[in-house]
Structure formats: C-alpha cells, structure tokens
C-alpha positions in Angstrom: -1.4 122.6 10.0 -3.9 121.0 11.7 -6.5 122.9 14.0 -5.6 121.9 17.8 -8.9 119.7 18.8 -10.2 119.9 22.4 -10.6 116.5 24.4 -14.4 116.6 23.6 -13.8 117.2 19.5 -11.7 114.0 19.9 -13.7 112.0 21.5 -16.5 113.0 19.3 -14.2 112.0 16.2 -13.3 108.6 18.0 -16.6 107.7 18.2 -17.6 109.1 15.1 -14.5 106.8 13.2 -16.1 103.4 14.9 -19.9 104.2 13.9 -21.6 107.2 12.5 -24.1 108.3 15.1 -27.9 109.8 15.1 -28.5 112.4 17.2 -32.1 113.0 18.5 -33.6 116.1 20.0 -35.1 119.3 19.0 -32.4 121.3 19.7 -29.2 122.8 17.9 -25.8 120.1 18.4 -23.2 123.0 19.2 -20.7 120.1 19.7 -20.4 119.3 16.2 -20.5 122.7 15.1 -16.8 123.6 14.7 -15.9 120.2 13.4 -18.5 120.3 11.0 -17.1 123.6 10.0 -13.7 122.4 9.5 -14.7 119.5 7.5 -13.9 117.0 9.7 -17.7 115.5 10.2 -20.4 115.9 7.8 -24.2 115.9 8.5 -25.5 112.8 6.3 -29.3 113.6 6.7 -32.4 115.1 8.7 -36.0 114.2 9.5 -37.2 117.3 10.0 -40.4 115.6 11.1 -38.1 113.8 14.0 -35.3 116.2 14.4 -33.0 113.1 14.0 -29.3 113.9 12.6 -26.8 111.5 11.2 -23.5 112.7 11.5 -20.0 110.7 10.3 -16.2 111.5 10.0 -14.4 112.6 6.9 -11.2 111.8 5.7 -10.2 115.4 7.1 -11.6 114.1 10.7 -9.4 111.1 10.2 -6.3 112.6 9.6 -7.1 115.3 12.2 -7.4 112.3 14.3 -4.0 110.7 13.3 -2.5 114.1 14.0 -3.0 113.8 17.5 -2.3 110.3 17.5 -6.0 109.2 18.4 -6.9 107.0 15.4 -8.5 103.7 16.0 -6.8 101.2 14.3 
C-alpha cells in the first residue's frame, strides 16, 4: 500500500522524475523530509561549504508516482 502523497509531495516527485534538482540555502528542506523518509527521493550530496543539496527520485518515488497516476511518460 502506498502512502497517500499530498499535491506538494507530487509535484515535488514530478519534477524530481524530469531532472534531479539542487537546492540552495542555509536552511533545513522540510518538503523533502517525509519523502526522503519513505524512500521515495534520496539526498545525492552536500557542500557543506555551500549548503547546496542534490536531491533525485527513487524507483520507490516512481512507483509512488504511478500509483496516483502522475508519472511522466
């Protein structure tokens, strides 16, 4: 059974399946936290010199995606 994803966790996911993103800041990414929990993005890298943060889907954030029926093709 699939967790149930709010509109922002899939829309993160969606952009996340067409290009893994950097995030930039000095701050703590709260977004990501519960899908990074689940498995369904995982955190690539960090610069703690920049506080930059590569972040891309998983094959559990794919199907998650699918389950809801919004996978890019």
């Amino acid at each position: 059974m699939t967790d149930i994803l709010t509109n922002d966790e899939i829309s993160l996911l969606r952009s996340l399946e067409k290009k893994s993103r950097t995030i930039t800041g000095n701050f703590t990414h709260k977004r990501y936290d519960r899908l990074e929990t689940k498995g369904y993005i995982k955190r690539l890298s960090q610069l703690p010199s920049m506080q930059d943060i590569l972040y891309e889907i998983t094959d559990a954030g794919k199907a998650a995606l699918r389950a809801v029926g919004g996978a890019a093709e």
